[in-house]
C-alpha positions as CSV (number, residue, x, y, z in Angstrom):
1,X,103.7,88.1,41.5
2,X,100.3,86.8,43.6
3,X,101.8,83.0,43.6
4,X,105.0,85.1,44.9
5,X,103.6,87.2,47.5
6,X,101.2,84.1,49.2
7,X,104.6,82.1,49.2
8,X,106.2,84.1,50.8
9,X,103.2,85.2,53.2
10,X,102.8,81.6,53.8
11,X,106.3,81.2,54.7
12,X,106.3,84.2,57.0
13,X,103.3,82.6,59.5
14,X,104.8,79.2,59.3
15,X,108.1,80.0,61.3
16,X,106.2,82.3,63.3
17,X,104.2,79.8,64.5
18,X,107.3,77.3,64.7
19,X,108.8,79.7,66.5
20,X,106.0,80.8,69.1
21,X,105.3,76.6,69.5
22,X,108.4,76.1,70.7
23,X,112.1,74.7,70.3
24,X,111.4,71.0,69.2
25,X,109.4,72.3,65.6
26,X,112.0,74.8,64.8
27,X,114.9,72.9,65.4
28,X,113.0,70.0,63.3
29,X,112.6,73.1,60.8
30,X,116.1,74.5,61.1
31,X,117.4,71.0,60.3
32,X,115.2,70.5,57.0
33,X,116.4,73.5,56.3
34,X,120.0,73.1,56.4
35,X,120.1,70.0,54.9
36,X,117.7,71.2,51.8
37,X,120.2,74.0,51.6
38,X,123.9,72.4,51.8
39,X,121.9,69.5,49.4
40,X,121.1,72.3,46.6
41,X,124.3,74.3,47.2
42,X,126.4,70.5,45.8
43,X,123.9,69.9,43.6
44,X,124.6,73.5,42.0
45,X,128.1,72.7,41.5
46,X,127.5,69.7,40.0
47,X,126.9,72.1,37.0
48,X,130.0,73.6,36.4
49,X,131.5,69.3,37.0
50,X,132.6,70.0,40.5
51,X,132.8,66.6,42.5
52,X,132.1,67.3,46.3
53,X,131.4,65.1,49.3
54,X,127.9,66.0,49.8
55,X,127.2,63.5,52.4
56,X,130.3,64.8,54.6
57,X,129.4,68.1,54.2
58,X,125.9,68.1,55.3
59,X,126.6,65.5,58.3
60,X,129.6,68.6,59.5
61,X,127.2,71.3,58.6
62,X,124.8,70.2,60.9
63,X,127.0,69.1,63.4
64,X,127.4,72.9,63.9
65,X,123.4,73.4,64.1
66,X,123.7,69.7,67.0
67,X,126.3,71.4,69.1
68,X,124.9,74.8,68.9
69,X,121.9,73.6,70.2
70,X,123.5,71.3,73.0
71,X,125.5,74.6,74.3
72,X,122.3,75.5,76.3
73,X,123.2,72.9,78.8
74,X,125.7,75.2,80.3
75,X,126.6,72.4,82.8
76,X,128.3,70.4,80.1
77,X,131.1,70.8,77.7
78,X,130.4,70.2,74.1
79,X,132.4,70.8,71.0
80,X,132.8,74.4,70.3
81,X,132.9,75.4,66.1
82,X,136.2,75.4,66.4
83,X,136.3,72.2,67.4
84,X,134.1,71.3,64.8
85,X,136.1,73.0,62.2
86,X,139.3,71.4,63.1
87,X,138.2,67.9,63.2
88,X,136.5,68.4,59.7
89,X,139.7,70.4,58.3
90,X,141.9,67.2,59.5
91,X,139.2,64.9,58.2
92,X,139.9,66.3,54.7
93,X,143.7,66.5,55.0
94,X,143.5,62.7,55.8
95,X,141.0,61.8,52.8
96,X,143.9,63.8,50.6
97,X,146.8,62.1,52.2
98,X,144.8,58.4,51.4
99,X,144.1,59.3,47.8
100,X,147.7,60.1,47.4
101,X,149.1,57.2,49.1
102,X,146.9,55.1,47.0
103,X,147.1,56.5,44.1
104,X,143.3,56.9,44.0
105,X,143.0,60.9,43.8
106,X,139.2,60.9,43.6
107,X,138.6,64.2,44.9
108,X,140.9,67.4,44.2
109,X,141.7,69.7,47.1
110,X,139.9,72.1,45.4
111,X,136.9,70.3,45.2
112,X,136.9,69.2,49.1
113,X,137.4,72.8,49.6
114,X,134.2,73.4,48.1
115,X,132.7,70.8,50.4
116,X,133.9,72.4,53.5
117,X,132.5,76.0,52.4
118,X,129.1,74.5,51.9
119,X,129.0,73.3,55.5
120,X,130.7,76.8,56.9
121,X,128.5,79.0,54.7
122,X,125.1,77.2,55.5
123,X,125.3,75.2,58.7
124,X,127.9,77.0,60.6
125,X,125.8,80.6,59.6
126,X,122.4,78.8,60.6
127,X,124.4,77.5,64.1
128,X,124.0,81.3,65.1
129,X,120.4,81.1,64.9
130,X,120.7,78.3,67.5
131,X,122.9,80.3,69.6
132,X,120.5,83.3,69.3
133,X,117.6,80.9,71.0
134,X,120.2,79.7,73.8
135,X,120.6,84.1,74.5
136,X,117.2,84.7,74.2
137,X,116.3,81.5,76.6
138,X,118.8,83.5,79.1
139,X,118.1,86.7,78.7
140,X,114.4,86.4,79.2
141,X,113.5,82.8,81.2
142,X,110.2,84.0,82.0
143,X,108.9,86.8,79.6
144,X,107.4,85.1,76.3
145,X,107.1,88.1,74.1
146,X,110.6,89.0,74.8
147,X,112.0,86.0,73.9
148,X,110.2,85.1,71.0
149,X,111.2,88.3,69.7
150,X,114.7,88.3,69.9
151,X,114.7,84.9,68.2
152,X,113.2,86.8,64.9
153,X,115.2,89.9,64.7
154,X,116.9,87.7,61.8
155,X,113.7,87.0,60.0
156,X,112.1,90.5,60.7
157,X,115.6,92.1,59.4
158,X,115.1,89.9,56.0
159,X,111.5,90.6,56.0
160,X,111.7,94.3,56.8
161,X,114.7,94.7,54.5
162,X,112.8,92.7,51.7
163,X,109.5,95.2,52.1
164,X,111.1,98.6,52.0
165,X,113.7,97.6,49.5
166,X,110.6,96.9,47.2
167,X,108.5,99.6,48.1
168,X,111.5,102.3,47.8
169,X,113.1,100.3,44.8
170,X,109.5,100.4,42.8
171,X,108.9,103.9,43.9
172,X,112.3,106.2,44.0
173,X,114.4,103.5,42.3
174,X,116.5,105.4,39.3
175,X,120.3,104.9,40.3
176,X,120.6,101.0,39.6
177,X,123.7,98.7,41.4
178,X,125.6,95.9,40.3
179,X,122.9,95.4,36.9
180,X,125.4,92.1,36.1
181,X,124.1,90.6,39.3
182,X,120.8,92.2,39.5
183,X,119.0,94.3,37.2
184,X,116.6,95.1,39.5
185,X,118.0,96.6,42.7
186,X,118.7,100.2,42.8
187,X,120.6,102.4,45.1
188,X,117.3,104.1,46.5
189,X,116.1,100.3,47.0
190,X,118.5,99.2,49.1
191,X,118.5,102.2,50.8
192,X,115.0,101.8,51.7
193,X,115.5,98.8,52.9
194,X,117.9,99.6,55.8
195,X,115.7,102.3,57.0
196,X,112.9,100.4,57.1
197,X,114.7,98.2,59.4
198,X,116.5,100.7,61.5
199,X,112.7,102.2,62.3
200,X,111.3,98.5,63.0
201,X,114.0,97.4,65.1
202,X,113.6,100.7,66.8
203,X,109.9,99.8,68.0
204,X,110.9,96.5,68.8
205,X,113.6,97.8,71.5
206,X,110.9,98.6,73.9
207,X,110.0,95.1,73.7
208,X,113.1,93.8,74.4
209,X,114.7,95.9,76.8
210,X,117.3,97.4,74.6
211,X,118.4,101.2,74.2
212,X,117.3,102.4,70.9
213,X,120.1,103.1,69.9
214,X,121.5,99.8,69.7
215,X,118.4,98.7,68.2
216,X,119.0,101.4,65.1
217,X,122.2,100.0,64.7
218,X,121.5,96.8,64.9
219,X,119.0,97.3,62.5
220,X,121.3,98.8,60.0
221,X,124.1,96.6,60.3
222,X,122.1,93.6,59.6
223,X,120.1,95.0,56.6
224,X,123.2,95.8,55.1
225,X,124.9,92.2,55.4
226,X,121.5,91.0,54.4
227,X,121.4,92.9,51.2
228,X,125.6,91.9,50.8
229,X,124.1,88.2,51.0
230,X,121.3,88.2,48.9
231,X,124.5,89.8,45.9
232,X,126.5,87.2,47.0
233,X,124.3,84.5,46.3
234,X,123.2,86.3,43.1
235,X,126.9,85.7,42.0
236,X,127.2,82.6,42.8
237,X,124.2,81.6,40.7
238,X,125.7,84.2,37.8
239,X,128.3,82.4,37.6
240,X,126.7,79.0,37.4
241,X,124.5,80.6,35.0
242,X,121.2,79.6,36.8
243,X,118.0,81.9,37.9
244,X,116.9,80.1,40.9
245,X,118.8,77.8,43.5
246,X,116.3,75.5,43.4
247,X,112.2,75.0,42.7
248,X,110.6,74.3,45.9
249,X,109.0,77.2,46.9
250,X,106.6,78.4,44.1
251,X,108.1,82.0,43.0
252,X,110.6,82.2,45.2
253,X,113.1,79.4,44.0
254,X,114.7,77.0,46.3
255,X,116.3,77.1,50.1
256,X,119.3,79.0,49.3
257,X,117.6,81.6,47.3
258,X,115.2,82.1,50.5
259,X,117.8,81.7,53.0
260,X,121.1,84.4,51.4
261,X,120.1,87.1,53.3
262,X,119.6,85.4,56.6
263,X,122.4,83.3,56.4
264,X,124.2,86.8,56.4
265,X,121.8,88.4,59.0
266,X,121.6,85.5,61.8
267,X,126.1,85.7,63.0
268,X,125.9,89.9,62.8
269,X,122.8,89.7,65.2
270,X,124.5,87.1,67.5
271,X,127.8,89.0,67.6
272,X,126.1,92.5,68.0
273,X,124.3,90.6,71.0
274,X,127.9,89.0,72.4
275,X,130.1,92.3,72.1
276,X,127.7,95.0,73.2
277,X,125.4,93.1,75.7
278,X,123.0,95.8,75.1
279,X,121.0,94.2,77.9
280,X,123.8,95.2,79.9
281,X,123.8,99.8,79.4
């Protein structure tokens, strides 16, 4: 539990300090990340002898991450994700059509199905994140704190989410949820967790110029499609029959298993921001 708890400490002050740095180190970061991700998401089908295009998928998935960040020149037109997303649809159709045609069916359409997912579920989630730094860059041109801020409202959602989670979990946990996923969480746990978020994003509002209401929303919608991610990776890996996405991070498994709750977290925050422009009361 120590090893855990400096990992994840560790973790915590890294993107911080990516994030307060500036743009070039986290996108750097974000990219890693990404990659590291989509790369153990194939590799974890490779266990239950699923051929995918791993190669394909990670150069879409981070197209989404590319053009995301290329939006911020407002002056230009780039690619939208739809765009994105029907180019690499038709690029898989074709790749079926060949294989058919030449009677070399390599890949099943199952299997490139499970290529383009990887790329959605990692780098098109993580694209919103990108999108989040182009709002924040708006929003607040000139105001530091501000902006940094609204960049992490992910992060502190998983963070906060994670904390109270535990601490309500270990202390008041009794009424246990989904044991065949994990044993561990408990009804009072997740609980917990939402309301410590609600309370934090509630005291980050007056930093950010929102009403705190919206804040308390915010809070609690994204704690709860944090906590849906973290179960859905949890079956995933149940039914690969695997502990850990990976073993990169001492305690605390690979990419995926850091990143299912803000994968979740990052398009509710970004949505929230584009369809109540709580900046806007």
């Amino acid at each position: 539990m120590k090893t855990k708890v400096i990992v994840g400490v560790s973790l915590a002050i890294v993107m911080l300090g990516l994030i307060y740095i500036g743009r070039s180190a986290l996108m750097a970061i974000l990219i890693f990340g990404a990659v590291m991700g989509m790369w153990e998401y194939y590799g974890l089908l490779r266990i239950k002898n699923v051929k995918t295009m791993p190669m394909l998928g990670i150069g879409f998935g981070l197209s989404f991450i590319i053009f995301a960040y290329l939006e911020r020149f407002s002056h230009l037109s780039w690619p939208s994700m739809g765009t994105v997303v029907s180019i690499y649809v038709f690029m898989i159709l074709v790749i079926q059509f060949w294989q058919i045609v030449g009677h070399r069916a390599k890949y099943t359409m199952i299997e490139m199905a499970a290529t383009v997912f990887g790329s959605l579920y990692i780098g098109a989630f993580m694209s919103f994140f990108v999108l989040i730094m182009n709002a924040a860059d708006k929003q607040f041109p000139h105001d530091t704190l501000a902006n940094r801020l609204v960049i992490m409202l992910p992060m502190f959602s998983s963070w906060f989410n994670d904390a109270g989670a535990y601490f309500f979990g270990s202390f008041f946990g009794k009424n246990r949820i989904f044991p065949e996923l994990s044993p561990k969480k408990t009804l009072e746990g997740c609980l917990g967790g939402i309301f410590v978020t609600m309370v934090a994003f509630f005291f980050i509002s007056f930093k950010i110029h929102i009403p705190a209401f919206h804040a308390i929303i915010l809070g609690g919608v994204a704690a709860a499609f944090g906590q849906v991610g973290d179960l859905s990776e949890s079956a995933f890996k149940r039914e690969l029959n695997v502990k850990d996405s990976g073993r990169v991070f001492a305690g605390h498994g690979g990419f995926l298993d850091r990143m299912d709750s803000f994968l979740f977290t990052v398009p509710v925050v970004y949505h929230y921001f584009l369809w109540f422009n709580p900046w806007h009361h």
